[in-house]
ROFILUM-71874 format. One record per atom (N, C-alpha, C, O): x, y, z. Coordinates in steps of 0.2 Angstrom, whole numbers, plus 5000, padded with zeros to 4 digits. Atoms other than C-alpha are relative to their C-alpha. Example, Ala and Ser with C-alpha at 12.3 -4.5 7.8 and 13.67 -1.06 7.14 Angstrom:
% ROFILUM-71874
500449945000 506249785039 500450065000 500950055003 499649944999 506849955036 499650055003 499950115004 
END
This chain:
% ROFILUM-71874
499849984994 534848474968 500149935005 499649905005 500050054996 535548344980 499549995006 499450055009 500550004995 534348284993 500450025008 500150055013 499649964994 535548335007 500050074997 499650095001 499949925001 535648505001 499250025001 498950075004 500949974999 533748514998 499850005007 499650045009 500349984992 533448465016 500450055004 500250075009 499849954993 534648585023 499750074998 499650105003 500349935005 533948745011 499249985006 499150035010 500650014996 532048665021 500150015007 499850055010 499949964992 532748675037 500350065000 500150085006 500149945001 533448835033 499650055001 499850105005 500749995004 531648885027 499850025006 499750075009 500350014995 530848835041 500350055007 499950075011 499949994993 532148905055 499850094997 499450135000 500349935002 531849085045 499350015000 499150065001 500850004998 530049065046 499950035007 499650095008 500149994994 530049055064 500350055002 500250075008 499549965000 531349185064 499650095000 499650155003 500349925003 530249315055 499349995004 499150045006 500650024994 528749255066 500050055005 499650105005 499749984995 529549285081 500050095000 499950115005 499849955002 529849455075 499350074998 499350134997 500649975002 528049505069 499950024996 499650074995 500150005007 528349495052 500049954994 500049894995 500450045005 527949405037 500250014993 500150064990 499849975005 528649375022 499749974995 499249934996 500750015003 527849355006 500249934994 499949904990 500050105001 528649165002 499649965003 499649905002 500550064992 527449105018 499450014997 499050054999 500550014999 526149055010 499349995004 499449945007 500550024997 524349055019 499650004997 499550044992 500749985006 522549015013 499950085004 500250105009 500349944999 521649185014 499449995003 499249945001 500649994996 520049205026 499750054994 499950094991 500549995006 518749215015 499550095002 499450095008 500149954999 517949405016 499250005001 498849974997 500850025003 516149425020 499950084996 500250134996 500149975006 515349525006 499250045002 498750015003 500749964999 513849655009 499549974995 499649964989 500550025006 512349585002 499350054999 499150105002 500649954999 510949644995 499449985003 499349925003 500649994995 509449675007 499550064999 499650124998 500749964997 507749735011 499650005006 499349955009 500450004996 507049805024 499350055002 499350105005 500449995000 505449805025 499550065008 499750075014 500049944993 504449965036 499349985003 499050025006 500650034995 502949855042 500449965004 500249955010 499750034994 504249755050 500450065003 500650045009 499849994995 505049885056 499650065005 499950095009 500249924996 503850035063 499749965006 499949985012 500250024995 502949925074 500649985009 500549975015 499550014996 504749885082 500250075004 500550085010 499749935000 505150085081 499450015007 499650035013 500449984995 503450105092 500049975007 499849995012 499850054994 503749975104 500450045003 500450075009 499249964995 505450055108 499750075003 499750085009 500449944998 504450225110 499850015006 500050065009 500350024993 503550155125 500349975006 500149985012 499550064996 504850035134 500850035000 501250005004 499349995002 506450105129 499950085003 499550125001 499949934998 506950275138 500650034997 501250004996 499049965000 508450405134 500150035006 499750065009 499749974996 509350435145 500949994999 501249994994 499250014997 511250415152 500449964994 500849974990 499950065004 511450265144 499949984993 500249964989 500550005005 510150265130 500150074998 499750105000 500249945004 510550435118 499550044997 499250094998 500350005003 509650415107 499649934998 500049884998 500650055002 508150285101 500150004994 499950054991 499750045006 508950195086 499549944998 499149905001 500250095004 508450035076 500250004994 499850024989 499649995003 509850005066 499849934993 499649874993 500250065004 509749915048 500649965000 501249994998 499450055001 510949775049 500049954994 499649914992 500050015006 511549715033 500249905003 500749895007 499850084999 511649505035 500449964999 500549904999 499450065001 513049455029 500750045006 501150005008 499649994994 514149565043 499949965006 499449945007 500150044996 514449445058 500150065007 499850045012 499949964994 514849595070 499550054995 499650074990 500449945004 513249725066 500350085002 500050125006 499849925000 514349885065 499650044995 499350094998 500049965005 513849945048 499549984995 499549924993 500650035005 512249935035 500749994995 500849934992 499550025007 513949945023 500550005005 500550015011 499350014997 515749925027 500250085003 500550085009 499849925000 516150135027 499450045005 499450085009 500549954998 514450195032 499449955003 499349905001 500750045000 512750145041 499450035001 499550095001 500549975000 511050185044 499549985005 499549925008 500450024994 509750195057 499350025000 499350074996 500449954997 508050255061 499750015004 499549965007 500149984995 507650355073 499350015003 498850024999 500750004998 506250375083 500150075007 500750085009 499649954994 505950535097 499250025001 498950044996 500850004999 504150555105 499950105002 500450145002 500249934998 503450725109 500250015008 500249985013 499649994993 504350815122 500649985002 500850015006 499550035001 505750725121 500950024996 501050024990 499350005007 507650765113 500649965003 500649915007 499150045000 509550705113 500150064999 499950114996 499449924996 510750825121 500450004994 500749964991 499449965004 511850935110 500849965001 501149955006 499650024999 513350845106 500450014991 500250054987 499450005005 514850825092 500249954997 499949915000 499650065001 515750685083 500250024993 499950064989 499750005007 516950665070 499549974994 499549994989 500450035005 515750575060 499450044997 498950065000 500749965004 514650655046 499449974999 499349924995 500650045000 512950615049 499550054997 499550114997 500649985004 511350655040 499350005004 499349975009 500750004998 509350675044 499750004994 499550054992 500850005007 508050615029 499449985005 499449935008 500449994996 506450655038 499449944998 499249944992 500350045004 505250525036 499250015005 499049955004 500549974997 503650595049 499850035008 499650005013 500349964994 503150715063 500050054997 500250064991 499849915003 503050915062 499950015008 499649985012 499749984995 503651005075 500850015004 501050065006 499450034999 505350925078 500550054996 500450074991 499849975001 506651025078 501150005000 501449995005 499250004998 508751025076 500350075002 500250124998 499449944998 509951155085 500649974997 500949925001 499550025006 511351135070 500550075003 500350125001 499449945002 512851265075 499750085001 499950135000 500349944996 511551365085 499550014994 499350074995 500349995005 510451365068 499249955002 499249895001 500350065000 508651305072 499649994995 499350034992 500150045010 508151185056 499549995003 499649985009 500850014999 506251145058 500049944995 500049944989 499850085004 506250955052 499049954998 498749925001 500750035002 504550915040 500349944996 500949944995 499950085001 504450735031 500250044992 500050094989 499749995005 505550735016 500650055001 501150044997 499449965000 506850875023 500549975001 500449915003 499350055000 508650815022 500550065005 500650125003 499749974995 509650885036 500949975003 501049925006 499550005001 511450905036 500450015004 500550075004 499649994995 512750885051 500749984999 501049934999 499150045003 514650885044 500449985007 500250015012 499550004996 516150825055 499950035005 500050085003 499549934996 516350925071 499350035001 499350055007 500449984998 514850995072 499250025004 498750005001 500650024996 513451025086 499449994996 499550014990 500750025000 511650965085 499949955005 500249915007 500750044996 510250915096 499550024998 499350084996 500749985003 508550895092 499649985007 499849945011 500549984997 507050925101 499349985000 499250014995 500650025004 505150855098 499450045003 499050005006 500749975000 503850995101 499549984998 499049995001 500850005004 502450935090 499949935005 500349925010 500650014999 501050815095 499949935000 499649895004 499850105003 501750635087 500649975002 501050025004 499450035002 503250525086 500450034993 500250024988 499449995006 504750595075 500449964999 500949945002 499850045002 505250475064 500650014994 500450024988 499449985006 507050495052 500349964999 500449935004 499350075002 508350385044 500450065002 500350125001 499449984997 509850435050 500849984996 500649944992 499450045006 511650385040 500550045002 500550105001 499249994998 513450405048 500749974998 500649914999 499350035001 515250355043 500349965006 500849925007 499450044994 515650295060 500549944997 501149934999 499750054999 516150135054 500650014996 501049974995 499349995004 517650215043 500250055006 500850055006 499749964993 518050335059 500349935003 500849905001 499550064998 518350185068 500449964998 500949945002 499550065005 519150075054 500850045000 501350005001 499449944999 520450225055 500250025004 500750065003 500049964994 520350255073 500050085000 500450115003 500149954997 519650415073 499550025002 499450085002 500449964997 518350435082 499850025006 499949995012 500049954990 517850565095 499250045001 498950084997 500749974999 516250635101 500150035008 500450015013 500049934995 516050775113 499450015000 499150034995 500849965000 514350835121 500150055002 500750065004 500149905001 513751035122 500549985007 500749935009 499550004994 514751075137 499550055006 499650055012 500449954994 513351205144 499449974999 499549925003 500650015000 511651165140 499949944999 500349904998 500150095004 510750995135 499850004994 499949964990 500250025007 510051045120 500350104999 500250145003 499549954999 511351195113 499250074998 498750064997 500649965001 510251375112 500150024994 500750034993 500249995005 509551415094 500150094999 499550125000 499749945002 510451595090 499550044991 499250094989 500249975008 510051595070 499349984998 499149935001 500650035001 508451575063 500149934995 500749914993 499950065004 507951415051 500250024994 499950064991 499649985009 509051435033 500450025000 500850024995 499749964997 509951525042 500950004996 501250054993 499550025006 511651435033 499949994996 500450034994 500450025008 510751375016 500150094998 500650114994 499949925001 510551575014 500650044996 500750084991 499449965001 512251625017 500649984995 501050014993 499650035004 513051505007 499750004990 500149984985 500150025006 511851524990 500550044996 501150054996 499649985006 512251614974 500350075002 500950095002 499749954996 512251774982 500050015007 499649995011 500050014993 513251814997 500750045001 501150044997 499749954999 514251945005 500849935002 500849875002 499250024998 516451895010 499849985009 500049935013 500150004993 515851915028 499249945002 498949935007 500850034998 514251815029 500249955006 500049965012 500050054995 514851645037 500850035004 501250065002 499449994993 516251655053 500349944999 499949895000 499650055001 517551525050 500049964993 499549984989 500050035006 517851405035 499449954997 499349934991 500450065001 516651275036 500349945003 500849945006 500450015004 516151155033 499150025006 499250015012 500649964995 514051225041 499749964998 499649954992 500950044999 512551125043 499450044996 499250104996 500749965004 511051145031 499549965000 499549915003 500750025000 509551095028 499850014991 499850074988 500249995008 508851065010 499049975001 498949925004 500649994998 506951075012 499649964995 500049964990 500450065005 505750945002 499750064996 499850074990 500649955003 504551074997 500450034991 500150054986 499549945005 506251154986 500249944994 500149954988 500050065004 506650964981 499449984995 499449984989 500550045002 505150904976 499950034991 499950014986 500049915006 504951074964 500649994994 500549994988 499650015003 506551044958 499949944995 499849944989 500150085002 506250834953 499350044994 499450064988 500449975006 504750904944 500150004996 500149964992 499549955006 505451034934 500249954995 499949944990 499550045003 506650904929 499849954996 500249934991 500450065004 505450754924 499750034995 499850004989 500449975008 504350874912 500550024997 500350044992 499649975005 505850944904 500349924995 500649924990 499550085001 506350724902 500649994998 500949964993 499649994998 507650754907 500249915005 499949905011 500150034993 508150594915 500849934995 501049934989 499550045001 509650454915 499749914999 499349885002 500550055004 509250294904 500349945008 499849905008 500050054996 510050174921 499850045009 499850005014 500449994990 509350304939 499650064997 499650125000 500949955000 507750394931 500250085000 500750104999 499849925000 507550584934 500350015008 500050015014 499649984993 508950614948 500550065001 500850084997 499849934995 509650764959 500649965004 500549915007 499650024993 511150764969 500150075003 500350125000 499949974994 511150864985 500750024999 501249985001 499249965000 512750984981 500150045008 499650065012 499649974994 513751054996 499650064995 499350074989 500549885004 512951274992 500750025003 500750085001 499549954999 514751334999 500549954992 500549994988 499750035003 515751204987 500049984993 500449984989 500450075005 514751104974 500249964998 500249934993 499850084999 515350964979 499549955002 498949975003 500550034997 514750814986 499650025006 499950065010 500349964995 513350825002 500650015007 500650065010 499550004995 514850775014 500749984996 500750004990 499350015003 516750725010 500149924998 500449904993 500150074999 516250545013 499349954999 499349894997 500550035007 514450525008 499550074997 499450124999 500449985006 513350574994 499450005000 499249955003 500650024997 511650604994 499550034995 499550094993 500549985006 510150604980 499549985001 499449945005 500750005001 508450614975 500049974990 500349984986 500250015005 507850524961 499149974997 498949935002 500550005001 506050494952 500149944993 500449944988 499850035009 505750354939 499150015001 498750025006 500649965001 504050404931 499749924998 499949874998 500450065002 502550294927 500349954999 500949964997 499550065006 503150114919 500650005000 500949954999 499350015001 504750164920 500449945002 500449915007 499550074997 506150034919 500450024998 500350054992 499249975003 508050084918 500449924999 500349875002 499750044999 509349984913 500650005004 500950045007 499350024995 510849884920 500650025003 500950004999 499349965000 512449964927 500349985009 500049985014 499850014993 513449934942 500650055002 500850084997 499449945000 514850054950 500349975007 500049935011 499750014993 516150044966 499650075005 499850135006 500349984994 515050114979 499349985002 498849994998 500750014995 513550064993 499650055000 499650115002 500649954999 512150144991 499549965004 499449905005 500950004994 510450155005 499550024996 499750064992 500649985002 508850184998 499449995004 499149945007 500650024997 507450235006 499450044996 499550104995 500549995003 505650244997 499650065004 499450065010 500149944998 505050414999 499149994999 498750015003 500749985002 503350394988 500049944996 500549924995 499950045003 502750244977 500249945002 500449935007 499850095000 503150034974 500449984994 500049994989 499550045004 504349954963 500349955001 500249935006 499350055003 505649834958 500650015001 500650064998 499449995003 507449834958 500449945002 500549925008 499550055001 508549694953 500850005000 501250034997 499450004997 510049654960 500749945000 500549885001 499850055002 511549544956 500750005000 500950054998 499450015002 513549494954 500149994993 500650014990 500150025007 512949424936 499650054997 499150084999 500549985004 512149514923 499549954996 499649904993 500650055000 510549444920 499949935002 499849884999 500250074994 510349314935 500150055009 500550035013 499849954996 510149474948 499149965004 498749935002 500750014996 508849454962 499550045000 499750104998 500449955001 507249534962 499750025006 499349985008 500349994993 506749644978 499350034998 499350054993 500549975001 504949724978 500250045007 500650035011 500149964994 504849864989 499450054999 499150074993 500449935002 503650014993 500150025005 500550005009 499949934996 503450175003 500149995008 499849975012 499450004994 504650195016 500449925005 500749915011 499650065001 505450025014 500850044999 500850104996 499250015001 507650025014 500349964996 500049904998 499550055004 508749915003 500750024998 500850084999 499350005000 510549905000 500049974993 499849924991 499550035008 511449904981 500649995003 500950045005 499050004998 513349834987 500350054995 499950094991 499749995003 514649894980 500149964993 500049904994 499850045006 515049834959 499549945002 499749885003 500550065002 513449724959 499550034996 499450094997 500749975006 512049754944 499650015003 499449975007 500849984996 510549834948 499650044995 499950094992 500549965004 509049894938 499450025005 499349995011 500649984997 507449984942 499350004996 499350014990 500450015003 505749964938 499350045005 499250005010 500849975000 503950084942 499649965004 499949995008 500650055003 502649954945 499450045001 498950015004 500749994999 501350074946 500150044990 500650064987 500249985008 500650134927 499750095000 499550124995 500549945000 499950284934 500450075003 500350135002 499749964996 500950364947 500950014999 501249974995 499250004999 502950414950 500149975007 499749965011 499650024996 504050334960 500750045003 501250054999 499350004998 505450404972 500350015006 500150045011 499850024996 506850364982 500550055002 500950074997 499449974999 508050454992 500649965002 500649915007 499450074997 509850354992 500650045004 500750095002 499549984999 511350395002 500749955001 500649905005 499550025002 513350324997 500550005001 500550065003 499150004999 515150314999 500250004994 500749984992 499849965006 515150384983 500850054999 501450034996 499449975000 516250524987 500749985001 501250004998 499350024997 517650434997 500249974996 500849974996 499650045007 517850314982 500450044995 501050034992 499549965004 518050464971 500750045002 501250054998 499249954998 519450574982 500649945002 501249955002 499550065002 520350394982 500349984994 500849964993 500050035007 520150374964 500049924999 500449884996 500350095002 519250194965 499750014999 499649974994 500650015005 517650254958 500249984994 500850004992 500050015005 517150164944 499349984998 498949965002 500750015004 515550134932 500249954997 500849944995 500150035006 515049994921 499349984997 498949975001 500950015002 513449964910 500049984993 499449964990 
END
């Protein structure tokens, strides 16, 4: 190609560049480097650094107007803006003193309750009052009222776990408080949903389609994980594990995340395996290991124990390991499991 023709094809080049520019588009000859992404890391957080923070806020920190709710969010560190423990989902724990509630409200985001100490505290779910002991897993889908309340004696302490940050990512989100009361009034008794949706159940029981707020009670879990250890029944890479099924669907807990019990028994060490989706973990009973990694075999090693948090990313290796000889171990984790699979991005490797 002649050098006159080459520079005019370049200036050409160039006046269409600015042309498509100008126009607020882009085409896919215009090369640019790429902004490098930041990447969820794996994280521990530890619950001696954080209760003393949770009790602090307790005392100096009011709800009100401004203040909803008494939060203390885990922030994953490789995020530069602290939206989200993960990209889709994050997690908080909440704190709520005796006497004390958060007004009845709404949002599109599906939020959870894994109870982690008080008795007395109480949620008004869809006029259903759910009585919240340590271990219960409390269930608010989409759209659906709750406020809770804290009759008993102590500090009520729970991890909390929302989609907000995929509502947002999508622009959808919307939140609406009760419109009559501050905390909505308790109509049904506690199970009240869980009941109408088990194995038997009349055409008429629930009003409307769903999806309804439940409550899965530890006392029912815990019996169940049992069972399931002594039968050994258990999975050679997450130990003896339960997933929290939708009771109207038997699907997953929400549309968007996922939510499990599992137990690794004495000595237990499972092997390697990684998958597309964020899991939360928080240490319900017990002290262990889990290794964590982009590589197989060069993964890092977190220690944690009883009521500590950590983050598996998404597609990084991870193992688990007991370290007691004597005792079980187990953690309740919560996922974007589901959302990967109604995409059809899940995937597994091991």
């Amino acid at each position: 190609m002649a050098k006159a023709e080459s520079r005019n094809l370049h200036q050409r080049l160039e006046a269409l560049n600015a042309r498509v520019k100008d126009t607020s588009l882009r085409g896919a000859w215009q090369k640019e480097p790429k902004e490098k992404k930041e990447e969820v890391r794996p994280w521990l957080w530890r619950w001696n650094d954080l209760l003393p923070s949770l009790l602090e806020a307790g005392e100096i920190v009011p709800i009100d107007d401004f203040m909803r709710m008494r939060t203390i969010r885990l922030v994953n560190p490789s995020q530069p803006v602290p939206v989200g423990t993960a990209k889709t989902f994050g997690a908080t724990i909440q704190h709520l003193n005796p006497g004390e509630i958060t007004e009845s409200h709404r949002h599109t985001s599906a939020s959870l309750y894994f109870v982690i100490q008080g008795k007395g505290t109480f949620t008004t779910a869809e006029g259903e009052q759910q009585f919240m002991e340590p271990g219960d897993l409390l269930i608010q889908p989409s759209w659906t009222w709750h406020g809770t309340k804290n009759s008993g004696t102590e500090p009520a302490l729970w991890l909390t776990s929302m989609d907000t940050p995929l509502n947002e990512f999508v622009e959808a989100y919307f939140r609406e408080k009760y419109p009559e009361e501050t905390v909505q009034p308790f109509t049904k008794p506690d199970g009240y949903y869980m009941k109408r949706m088990g194995a038997l159940r009349s055409s008429g029981a629930l009003a409307g389609a769903g999806p309804f707020p439940v409550k899965y009670r530890w006392k029912d879990t815990v019996e169940t994980l049992d069972a399931l250890a002594a039968a050994g029944q258990a999975d050679p890479y997450d130990g003896v594990m339960l997933d929290y099924t939708n009771p109207l669907t038997g699907g997953p807990t929400t549309e968007t995340l996922g939510c499990r019990i599992q137990m690794f028994r004495p000595g237990e060490e499972t092997q390697s395996h990684r998958h597309t989706s964020n899991t939360i973990y928080h240490v319900v009973r017990g002290s262990g290991a889990v290794r964590i990694g982009k590589n197989k075999g060069d993964e890092e090693n977190f220690e944690w124990g009883e009521r500590d948090c950590f983050i598996v990313p998404s597609w990084q290796w991870h193992r688990f390991k007991n370290n007691s000889s004597s005792e079980p171990a187990i953690l309740f984790s919560v996922s974007d499991r589901p959302l990967l699979q109604a995409i059809r991005l899940y995937r597994e490797q091991n």
